[in-house]
C-alpha positions as CSV (number, residue, x, y, z in Angstrom):
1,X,0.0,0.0,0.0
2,X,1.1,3.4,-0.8
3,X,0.7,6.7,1.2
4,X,-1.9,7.5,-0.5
5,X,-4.4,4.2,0.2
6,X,-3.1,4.2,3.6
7,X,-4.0,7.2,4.1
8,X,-7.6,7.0,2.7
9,X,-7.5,3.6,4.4
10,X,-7.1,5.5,7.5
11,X,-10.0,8.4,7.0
12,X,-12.6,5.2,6.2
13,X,-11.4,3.4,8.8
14,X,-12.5,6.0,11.2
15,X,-14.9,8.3,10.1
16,X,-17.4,5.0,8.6
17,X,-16.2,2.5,11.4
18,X,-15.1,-0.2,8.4
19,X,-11.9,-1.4,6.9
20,X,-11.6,0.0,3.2
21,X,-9.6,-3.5,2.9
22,X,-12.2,-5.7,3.4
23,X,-15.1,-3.6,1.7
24,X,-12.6,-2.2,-1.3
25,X,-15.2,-3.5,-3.8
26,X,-18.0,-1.9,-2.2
27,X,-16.4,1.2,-1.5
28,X,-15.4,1.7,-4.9
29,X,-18.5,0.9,-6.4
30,X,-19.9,3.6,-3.7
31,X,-17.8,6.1,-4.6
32,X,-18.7,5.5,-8.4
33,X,-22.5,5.6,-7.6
34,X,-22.2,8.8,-5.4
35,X,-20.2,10.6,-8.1
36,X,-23.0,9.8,-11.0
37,X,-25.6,10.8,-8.9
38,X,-23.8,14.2,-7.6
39,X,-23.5,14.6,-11.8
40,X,-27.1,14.0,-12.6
41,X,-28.5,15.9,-9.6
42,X,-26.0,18.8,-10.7
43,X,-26.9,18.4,-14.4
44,X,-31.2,18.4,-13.2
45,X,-30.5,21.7,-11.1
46,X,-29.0,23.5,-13.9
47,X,-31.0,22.4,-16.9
48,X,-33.8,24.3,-17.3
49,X,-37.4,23.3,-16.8
């Protein structure tokens, strides 16, 4: 693991009470959801009705 993933490994780990490395899957896929559905949201705001 580099800084990096230990360091988000570290964040998870304490601010969602699971370890990143058993739920990397999941929190991938999560973070891949959350970020389409901040886009579409976004996208819904600004597009006029």
């Amino acid at each position: 693991m580099n800084k990096y993933s230990k360091a988000i490994f570290n964040v998870s780990r304490n601010r969602c009470g699971f370890y990143l490395a058993d739920n990397i899957d999941y929190y991938i896929s999560y973070l891949i959801i959350r970020q389409l559905y901040l886009f579409i949201f976004i996208s819904e705001l600004s597009t006029p009705k």
